[in-house]
ZAMI-645485 format. One record per residue (C-alpha): residue number from 1; residue in one letter; x, y, z. Coordinates in nm, 2 decimals. Example, Ala and Ser with C-alpha at 12.3 -4.5 7.8 and 13.67 -1.06 7.14 Angstrom:
2
[rec 1; "a"; [1.23; -0.45; 0.78]]
[rec 2; "s"; [1.37; -0.11; 0.71]]
END
This chain:
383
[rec 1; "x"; [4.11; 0.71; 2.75]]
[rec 2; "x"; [4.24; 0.32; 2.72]]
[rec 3; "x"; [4.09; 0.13; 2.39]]
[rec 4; "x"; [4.07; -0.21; 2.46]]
[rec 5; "x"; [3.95; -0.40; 2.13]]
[rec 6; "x"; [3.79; -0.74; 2.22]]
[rec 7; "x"; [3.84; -1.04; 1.98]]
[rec 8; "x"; [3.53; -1.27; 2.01]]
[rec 9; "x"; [3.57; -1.71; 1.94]]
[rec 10; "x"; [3.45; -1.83; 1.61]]
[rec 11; "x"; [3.68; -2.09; 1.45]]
[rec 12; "x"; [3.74; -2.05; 1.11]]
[rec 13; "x"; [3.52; -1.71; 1.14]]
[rec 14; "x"; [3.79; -1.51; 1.29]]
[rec 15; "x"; [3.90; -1.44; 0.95]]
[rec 16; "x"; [3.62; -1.19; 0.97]]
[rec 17; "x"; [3.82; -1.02; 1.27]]
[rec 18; "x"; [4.15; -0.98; 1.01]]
[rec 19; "x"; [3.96; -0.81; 0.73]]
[rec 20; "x"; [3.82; -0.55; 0.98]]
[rec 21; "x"; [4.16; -0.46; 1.12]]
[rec 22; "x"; [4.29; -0.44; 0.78]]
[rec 23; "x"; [4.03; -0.19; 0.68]]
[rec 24; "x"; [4.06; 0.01; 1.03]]
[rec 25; "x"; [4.45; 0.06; 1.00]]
[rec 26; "x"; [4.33; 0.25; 0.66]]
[rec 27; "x"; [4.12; 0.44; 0.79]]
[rec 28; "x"; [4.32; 0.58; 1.07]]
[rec 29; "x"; [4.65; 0.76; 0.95]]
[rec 30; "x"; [4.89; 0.58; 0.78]]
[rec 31; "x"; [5.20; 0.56; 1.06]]
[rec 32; "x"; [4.93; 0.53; 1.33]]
[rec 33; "x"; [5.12; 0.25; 1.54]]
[rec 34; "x"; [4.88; 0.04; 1.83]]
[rec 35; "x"; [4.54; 0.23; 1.88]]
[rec 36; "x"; [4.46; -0.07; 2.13]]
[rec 37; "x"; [4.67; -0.02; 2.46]]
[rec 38; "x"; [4.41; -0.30; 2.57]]
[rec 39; "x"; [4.40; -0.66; 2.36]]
[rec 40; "x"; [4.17; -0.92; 2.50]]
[rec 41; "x"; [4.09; -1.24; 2.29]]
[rec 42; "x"; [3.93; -1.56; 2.36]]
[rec 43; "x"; [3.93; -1.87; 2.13]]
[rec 44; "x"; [4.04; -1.86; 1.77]]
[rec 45; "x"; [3.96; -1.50; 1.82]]
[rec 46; "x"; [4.32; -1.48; 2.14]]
[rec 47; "x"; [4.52; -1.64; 1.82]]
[rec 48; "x"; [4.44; -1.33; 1.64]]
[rec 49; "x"; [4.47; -1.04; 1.92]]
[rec 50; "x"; [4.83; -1.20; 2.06]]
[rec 51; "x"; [4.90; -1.22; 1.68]]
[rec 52; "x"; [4.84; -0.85; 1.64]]
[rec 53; "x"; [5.03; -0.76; 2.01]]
[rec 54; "x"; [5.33; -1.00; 1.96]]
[rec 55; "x"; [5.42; -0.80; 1.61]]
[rec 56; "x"; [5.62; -0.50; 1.60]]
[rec 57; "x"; [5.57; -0.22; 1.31]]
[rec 58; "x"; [5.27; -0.02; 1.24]]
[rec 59; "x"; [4.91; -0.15; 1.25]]
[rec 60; "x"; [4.91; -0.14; 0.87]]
[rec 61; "x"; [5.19; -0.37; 0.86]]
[rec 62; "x"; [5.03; -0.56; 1.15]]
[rec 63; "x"; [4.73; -0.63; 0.97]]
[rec 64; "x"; [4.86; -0.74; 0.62]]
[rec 65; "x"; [5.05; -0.97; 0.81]]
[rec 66; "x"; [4.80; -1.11; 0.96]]
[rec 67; "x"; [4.60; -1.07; 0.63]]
[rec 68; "x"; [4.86; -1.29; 0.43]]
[rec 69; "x"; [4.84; -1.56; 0.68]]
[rec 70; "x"; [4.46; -1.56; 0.70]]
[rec 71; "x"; [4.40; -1.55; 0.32]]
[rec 72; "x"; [4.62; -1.88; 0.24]]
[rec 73; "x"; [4.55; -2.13; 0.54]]
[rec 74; "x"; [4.45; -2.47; 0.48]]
[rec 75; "x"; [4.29; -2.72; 0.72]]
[rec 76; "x"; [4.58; -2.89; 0.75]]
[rec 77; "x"; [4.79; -2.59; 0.91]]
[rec 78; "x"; [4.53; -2.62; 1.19]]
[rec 79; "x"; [4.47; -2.98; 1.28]]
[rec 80; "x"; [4.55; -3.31; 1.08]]
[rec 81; "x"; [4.34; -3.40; 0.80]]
[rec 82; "x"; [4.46; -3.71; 0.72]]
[rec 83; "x"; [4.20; -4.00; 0.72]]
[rec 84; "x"; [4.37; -4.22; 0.94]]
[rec 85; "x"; [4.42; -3.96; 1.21]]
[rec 86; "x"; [4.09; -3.87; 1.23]]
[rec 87; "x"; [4.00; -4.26; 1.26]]
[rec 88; "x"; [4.22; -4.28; 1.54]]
[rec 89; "x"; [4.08; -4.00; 1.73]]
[rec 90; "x"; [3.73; -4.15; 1.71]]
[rec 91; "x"; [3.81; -4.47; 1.76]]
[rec 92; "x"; [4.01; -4.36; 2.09]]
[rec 93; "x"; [3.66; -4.18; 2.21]]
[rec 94; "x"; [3.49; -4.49; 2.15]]
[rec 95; "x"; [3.75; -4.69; 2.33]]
[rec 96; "x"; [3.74; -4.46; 2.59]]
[rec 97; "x"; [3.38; -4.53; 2.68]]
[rec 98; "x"; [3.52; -4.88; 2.83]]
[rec 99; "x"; [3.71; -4.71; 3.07]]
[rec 100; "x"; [3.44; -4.43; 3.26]]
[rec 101; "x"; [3.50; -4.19; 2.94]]
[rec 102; "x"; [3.81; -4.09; 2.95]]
[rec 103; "x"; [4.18; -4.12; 2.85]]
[rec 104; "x"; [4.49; -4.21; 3.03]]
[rec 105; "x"; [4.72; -4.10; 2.86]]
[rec 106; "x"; [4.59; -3.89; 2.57]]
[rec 107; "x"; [4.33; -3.56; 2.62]]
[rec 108; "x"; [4.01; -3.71; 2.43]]
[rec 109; "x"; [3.89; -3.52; 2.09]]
[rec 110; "x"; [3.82; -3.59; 1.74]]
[rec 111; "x"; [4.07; -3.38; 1.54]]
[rec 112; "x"; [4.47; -3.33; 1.64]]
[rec 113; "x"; [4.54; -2.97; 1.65]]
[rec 114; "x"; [4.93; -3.04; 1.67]]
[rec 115; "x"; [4.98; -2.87; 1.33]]
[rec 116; "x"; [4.81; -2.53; 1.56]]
[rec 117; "x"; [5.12; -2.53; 1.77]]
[rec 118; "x"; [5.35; -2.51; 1.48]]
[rec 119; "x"; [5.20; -2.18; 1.34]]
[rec 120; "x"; [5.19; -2.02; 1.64]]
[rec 121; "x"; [5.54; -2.05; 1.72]]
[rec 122; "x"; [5.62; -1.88; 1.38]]
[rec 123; "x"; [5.32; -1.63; 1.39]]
[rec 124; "x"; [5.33; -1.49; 1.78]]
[rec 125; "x"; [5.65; -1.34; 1.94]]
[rec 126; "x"; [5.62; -1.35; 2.29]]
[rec 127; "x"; [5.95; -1.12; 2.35]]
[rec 128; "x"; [5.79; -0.90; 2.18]]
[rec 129; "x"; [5.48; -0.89; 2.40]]
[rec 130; "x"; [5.68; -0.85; 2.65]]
[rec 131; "x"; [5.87; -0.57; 2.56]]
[rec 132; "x"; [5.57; -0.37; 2.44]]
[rec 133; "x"; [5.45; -0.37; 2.77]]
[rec 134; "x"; [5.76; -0.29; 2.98]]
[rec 135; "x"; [5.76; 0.03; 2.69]]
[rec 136; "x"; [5.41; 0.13; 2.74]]
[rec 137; "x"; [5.31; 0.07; 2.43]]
[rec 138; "x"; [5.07; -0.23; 2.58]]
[rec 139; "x"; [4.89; -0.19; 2.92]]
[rec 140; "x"; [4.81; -0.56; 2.93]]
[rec 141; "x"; [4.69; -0.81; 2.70]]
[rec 142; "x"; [4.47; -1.18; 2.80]]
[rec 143; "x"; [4.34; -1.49; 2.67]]
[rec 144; "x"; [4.05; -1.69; 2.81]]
[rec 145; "x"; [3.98; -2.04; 2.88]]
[rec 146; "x"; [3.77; -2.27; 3.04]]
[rec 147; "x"; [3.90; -2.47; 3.36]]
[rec 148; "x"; [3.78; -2.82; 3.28]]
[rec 149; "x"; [3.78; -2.92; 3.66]]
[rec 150; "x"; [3.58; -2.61; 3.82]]
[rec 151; "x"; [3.40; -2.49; 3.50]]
[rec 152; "x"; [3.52; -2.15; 3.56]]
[rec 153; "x"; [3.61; -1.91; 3.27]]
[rec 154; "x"; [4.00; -1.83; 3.35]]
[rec 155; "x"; [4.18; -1.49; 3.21]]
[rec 156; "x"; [4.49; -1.52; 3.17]]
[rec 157; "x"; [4.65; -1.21; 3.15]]
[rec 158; "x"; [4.96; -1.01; 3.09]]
[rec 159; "x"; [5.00; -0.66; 3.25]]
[rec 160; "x"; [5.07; -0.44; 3.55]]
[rec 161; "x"; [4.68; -0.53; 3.74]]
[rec 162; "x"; [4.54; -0.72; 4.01]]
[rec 163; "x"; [4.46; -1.04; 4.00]]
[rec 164; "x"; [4.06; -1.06; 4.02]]
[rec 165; "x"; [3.76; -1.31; 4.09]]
[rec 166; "x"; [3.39; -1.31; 4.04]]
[rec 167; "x"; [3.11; -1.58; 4.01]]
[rec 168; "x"; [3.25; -1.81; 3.80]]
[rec 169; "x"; [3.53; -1.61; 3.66]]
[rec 170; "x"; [3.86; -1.51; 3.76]]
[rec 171; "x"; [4.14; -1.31; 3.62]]
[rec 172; "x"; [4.50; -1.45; 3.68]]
[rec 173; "x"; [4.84; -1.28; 3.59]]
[rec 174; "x"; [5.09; -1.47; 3.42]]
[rec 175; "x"; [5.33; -1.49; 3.13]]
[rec 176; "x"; [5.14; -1.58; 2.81]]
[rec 177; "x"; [5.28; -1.85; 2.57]]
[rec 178; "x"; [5.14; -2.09; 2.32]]
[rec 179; "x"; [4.98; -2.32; 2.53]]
[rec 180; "x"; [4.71; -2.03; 2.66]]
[rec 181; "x"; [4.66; -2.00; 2.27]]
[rec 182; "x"; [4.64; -2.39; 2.23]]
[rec 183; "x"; [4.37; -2.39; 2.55]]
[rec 184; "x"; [4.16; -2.10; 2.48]]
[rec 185; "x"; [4.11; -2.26; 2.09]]
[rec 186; "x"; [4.03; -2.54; 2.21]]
[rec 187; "x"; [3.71; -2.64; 2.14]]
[rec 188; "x"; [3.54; -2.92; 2.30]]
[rec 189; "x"; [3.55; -3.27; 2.21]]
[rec 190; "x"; [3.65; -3.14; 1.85]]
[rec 191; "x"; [4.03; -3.01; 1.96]]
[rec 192; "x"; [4.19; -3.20; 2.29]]
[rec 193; "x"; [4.18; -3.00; 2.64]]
[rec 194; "x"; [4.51; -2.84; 2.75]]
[rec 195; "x"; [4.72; -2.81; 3.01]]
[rec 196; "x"; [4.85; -2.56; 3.22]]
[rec 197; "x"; [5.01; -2.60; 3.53]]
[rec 198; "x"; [4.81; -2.91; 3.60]]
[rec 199; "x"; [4.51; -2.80; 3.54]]
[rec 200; "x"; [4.32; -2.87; 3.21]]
[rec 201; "x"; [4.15; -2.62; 3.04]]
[rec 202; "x"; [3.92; -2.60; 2.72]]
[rec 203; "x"; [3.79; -2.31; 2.43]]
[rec 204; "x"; [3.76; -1.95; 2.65]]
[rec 205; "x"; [3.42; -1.94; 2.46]]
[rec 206; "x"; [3.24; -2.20; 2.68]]
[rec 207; "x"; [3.10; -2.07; 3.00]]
[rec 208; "x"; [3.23; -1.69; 2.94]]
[rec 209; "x"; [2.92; -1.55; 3.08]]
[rec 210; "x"; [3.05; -1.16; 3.10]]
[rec 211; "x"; [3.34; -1.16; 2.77]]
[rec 212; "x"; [3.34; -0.76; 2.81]]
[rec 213; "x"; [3.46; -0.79; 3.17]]
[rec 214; "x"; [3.78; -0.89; 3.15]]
[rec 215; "x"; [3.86; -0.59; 2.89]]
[rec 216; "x"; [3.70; -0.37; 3.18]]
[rec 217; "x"; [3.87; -0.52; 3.46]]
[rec 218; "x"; [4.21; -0.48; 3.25]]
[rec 219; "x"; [4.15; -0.11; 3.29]]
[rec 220; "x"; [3.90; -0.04; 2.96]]
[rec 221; "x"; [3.70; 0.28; 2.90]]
[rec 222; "x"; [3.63; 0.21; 2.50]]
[rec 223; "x"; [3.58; -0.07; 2.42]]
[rec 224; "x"; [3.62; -0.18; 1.97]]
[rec 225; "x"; [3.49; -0.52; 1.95]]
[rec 226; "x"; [3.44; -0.75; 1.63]]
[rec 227; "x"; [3.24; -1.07; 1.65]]
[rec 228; "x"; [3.16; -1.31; 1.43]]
[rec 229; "x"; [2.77; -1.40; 1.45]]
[rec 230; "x"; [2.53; -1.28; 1.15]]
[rec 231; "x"; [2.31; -1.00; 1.21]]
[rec 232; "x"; [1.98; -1.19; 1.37]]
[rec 233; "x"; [1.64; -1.24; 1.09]]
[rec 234; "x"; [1.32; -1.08; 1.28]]
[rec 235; "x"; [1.03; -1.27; 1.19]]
[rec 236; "x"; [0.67; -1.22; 1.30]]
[rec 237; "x"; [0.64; -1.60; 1.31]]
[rec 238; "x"; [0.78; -1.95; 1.35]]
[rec 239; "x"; [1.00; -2.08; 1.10]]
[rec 240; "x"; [0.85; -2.43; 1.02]]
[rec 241; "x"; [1.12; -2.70; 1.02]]
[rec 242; "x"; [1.09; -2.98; 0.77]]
[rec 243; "x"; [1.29; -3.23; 0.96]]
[rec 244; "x"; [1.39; -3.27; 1.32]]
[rec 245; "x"; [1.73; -3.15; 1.39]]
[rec 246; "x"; [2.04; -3.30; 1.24]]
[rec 247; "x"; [2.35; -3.37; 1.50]]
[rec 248; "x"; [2.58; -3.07; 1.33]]
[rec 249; "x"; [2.29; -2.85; 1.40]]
[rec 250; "x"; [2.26; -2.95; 1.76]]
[rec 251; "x"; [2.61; -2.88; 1.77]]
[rec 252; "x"; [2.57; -2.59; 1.59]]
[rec 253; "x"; [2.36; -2.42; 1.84]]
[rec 254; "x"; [2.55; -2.52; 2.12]]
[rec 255; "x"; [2.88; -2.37; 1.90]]
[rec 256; "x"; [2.66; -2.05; 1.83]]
[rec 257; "x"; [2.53; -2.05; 2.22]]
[rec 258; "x"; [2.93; -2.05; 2.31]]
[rec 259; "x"; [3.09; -1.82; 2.06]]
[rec 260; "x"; [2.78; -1.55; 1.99]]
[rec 261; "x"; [2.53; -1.57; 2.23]]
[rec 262; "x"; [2.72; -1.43; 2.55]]
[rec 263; "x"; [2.87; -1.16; 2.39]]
[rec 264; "x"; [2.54; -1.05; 2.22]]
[rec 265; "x"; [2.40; -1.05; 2.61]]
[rec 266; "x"; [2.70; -0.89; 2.77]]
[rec 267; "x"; [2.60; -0.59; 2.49]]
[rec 268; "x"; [2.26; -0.54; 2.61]]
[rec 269; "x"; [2.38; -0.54; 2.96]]
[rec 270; "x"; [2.61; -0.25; 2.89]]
[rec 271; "x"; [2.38; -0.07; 2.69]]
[rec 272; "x"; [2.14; -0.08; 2.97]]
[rec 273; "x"; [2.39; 0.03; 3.22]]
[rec 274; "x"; [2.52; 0.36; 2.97]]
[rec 275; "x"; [2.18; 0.48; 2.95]]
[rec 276; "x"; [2.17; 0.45; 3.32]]
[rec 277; "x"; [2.41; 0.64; 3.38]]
[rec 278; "x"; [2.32; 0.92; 3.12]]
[rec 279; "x"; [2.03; 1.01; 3.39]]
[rec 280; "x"; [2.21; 0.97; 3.71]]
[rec 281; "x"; [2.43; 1.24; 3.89]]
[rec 282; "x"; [2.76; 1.26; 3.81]]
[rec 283; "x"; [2.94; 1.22; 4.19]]
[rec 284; "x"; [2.68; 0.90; 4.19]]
[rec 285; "x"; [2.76; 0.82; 3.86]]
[rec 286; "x"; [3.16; 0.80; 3.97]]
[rec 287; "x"; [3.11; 0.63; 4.29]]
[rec 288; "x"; [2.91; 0.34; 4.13]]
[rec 289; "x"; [2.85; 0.31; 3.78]]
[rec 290; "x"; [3.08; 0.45; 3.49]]
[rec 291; "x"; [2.99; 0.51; 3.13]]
[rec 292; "x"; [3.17; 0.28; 2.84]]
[rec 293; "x"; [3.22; 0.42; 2.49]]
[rec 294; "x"; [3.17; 0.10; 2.25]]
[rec 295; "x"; [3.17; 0.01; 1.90]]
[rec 296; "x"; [3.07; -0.35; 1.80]]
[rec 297; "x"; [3.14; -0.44; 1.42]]
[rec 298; "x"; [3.01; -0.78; 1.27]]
[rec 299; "x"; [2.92; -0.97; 0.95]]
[rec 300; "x"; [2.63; -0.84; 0.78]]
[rec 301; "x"; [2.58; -1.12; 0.54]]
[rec 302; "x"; [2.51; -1.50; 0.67]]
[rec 303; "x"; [2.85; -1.66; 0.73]]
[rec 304; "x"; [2.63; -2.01; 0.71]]
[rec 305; "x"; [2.55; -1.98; 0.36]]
[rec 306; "x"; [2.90; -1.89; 0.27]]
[rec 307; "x"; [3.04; -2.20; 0.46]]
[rec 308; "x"; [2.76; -2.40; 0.24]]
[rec 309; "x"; [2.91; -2.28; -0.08]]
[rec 310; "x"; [3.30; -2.40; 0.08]]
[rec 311; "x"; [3.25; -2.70; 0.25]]
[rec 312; "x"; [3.39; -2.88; -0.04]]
[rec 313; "x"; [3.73; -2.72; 0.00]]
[rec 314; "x"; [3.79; -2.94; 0.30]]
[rec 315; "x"; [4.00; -3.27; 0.27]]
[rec 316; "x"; [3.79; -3.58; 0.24]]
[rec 317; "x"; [3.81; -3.75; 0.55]]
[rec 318; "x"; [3.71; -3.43; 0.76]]
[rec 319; "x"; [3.40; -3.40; 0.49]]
[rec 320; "x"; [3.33; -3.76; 0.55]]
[rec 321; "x"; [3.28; -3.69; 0.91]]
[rec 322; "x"; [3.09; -3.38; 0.87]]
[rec 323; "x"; [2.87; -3.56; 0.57]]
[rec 324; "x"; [2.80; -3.79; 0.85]]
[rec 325; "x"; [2.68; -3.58; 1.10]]
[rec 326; "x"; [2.47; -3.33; 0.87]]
[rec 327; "x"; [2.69; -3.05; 0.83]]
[rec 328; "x"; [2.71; -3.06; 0.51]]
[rec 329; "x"; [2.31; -3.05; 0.43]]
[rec 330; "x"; [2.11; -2.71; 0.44]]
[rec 331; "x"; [1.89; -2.59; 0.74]]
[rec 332; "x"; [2.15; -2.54; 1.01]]
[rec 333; "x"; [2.36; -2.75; 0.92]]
[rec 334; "x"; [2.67; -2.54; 0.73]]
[rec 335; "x"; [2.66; -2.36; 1.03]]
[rec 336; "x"; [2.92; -2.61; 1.24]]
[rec 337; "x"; [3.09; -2.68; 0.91]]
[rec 338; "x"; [3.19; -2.31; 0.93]]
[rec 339; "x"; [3.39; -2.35; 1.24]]
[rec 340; "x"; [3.62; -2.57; 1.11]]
[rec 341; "x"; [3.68; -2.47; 0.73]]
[rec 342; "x"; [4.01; -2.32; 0.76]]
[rec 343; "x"; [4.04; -2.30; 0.39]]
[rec 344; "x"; [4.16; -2.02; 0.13]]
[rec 345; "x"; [3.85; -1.98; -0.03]]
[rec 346; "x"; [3.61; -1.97; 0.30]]
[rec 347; "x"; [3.88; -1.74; 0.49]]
[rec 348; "x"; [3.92; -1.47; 0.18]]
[rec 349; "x"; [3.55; -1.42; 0.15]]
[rec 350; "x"; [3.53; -1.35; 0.51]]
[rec 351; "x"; [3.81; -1.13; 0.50]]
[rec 352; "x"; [3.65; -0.93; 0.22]]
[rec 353; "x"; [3.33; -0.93; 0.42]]
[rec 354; "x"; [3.49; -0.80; 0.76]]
[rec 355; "x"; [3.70; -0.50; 0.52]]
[rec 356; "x"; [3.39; -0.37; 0.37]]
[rec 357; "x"; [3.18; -0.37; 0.67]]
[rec 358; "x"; [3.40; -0.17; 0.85]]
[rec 359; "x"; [3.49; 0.09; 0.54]]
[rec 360; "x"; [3.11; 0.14; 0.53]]
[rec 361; "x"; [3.10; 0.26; 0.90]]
[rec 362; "x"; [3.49; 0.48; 0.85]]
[rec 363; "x"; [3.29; 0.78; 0.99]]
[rec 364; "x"; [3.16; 0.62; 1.30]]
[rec 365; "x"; [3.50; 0.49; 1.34]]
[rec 366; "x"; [3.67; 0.77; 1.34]]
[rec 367; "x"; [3.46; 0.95; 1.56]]
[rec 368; "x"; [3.52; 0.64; 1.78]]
[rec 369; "x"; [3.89; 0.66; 1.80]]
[rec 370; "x"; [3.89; 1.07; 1.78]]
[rec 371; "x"; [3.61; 1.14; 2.02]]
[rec 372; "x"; [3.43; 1.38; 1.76]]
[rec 373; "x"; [3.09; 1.13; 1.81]]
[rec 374; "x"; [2.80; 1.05; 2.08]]
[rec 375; "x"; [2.90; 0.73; 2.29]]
[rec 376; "x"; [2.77; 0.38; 2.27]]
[rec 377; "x"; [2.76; 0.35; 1.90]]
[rec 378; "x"; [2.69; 0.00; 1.71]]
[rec 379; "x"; [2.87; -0.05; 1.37]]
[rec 380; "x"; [2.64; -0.32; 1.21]]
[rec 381; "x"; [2.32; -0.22; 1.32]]
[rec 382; "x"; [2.39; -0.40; 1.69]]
[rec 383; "x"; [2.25; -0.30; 2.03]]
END
């Protein structure tokens, strides 16, 4: 059966993804090479799964590469930090509002992600990529964005399938480089749109109403995701706020609405469809609906209140901005810090966090990749 593991968006919070792969290529054996024929990321979270395809070696290897990388970036190794470069960038949005909103010559956005570009030519090998699927060793392998001019969310895609399209999605085959990466992390008005053949595109995250699909249409019967999103507080009432909301927590819920929402949905829709299926005939069961053996791993402490204790790692100007908008105050408000904190201490304690959640669930792994347990397992305590 074809694995396909599924790397949600998150910013800074993929280093959660990294610390669950490190601890999964210990628990299977040691020389096991790619368990994941299937590799579908979207945002910060496609830097990390063409990352993982575009490597050769052993997924132990793999991993600790990916590791190493993780545990010592800095802000500035994603997007400039310096304070005059973020001046600019405002002061261009600003300027921008004299001419209908928009830039002639520069995509609009508040922080210069050039630095991105540079890592990713040294972390991805695209050869490789390509290789591994001409071998066999990769069926296929996408990256989503967001098509600025139709709002459609775009897969790009490398692999022996169809091309596919659906209500407001579409899967298109291609050859994958950096600028998929560069568009599918590019968050709105924080990192500039890309483009790609003409067409502009922004973070894979925004307006990916069915993030399991593309895995699926890629050919998928298991799918192993990792998110990033906290396991959700059940309360029997209304939390009381003391304040109305600050702007970083507006923007936090529209961040958390992009990067955890959907793929929280797209779970219950599945798990409503395997039970389904568990009660219909199998020739009816083949002809129109077909069970999908899941795991779904994700922090089980609040990543929030470890960007609060972090947010003074970043470099002045970007806390400057942040101060300014109420990211840096409790009640929310950490929780857009912690997209953009691509610092050491931040991504370490995430990648601890992501290697002991999935060492406590080793046995439902296994069973996962061996077939020795029921289907439609959650690894955190998720539906």
């Amino acid at each position: 059966m074809s694995t396909a593991l599924i790397l949600s968006g998150g910013g800074a919070r993929a280093a959660y993804q990294v610390g669950v792969l490190k601890a999964v290529s210990e628990i299977l054996p040691r020389r096991t090479h790619n368990p994941f024929p299937i590799i579908c990321g979207t945002s910060a979270g496609a830097i990390n799964a063409l990352a993982l395809a575009g490597r050769p070696g052993h997924l132990r290897l793999r991993a600790r590469k990916l590791e190493a990388i993780w545990a010592n970036l800095q802000a500035e190794d994603i997007y400039r930090t310096d304070t005059l470069g973020v001046i600019k960038n405002t002061a261009r949005i600003l300027i921008s509002l004299l001419h209908g909103g928009y830039s002639r010559h520069h995509p609009l956005a508040l922080l210069d992600n050039t630095p991105l570009r540079q890592l990713l030519e040294q972390l991805v090998r695209f050869r490789y990529i390509d290789e591994a699927i001409a071998s066999g060793e990769l069926t296929a392998v996408s990256t989503t964005a967001m098509d600025y001019e139709t709002g459609r969310s775009v897969t790009f895609f490398q692999g022996n399938h169809d091309n596919w399209e659906r209500t407001r999605r579409l899967g298109v085959r291609t050859g994958l480089s950096i600028d998929h990466l560069i568009a599918s992390s590019a968050i709105p008005t924080i990192f500039p749109a890309a483009s790609i053949d003409g067409n502009y595109y922004g973070d894979g995250a925004v307006r990916q109403l069915k993030p399991l699909s593309a895995a699926i249409h890629l050919g998928a019967e298991k799918l192993f995701i990792i998110g990033v999103s906290d396991n959700p507080i059940h309360t029997d009432s209304l939390h009381k706020s003391e304040h109305p909301p600050s702007v970083a927590q507006m923007i936090a819920q529209l961040l958390n609405s992009a990067f955890i929402d959907a793929i929280e949905s797209d779970l219950e829709t599945l798990e409503a469809i395997n039970k389904l299926t568990r009660h219909m005939p199998d020739k009816a069961r083949e002809e129109n609906l077909r069970h999908i053996d899941y795991v779904c791993i994700s922090p089980t402490e609040p990543i929030d209140e470890m960007a609060q204790h972090h947010i003074h790692e970043l470099p002045r100007s970007v806390r400057l901005f942040l101060r300014g908008t109420g990211a840096t105050a409790k009640g929310g408000g950490a929780s857009a810090a912690s997209y953009l904190l691509f610092e050491p201490g931040f991504c370490r304690d995430l990648l601890d966090l992501g290697y002991r959640d999935a060492l406590r669930q080793e046995e439902n792994i296994l069973g996962f990749f061996l077939d020795q347990q029921s289907p439609s397992r959650s690894a955190s305590g998720r539906p």
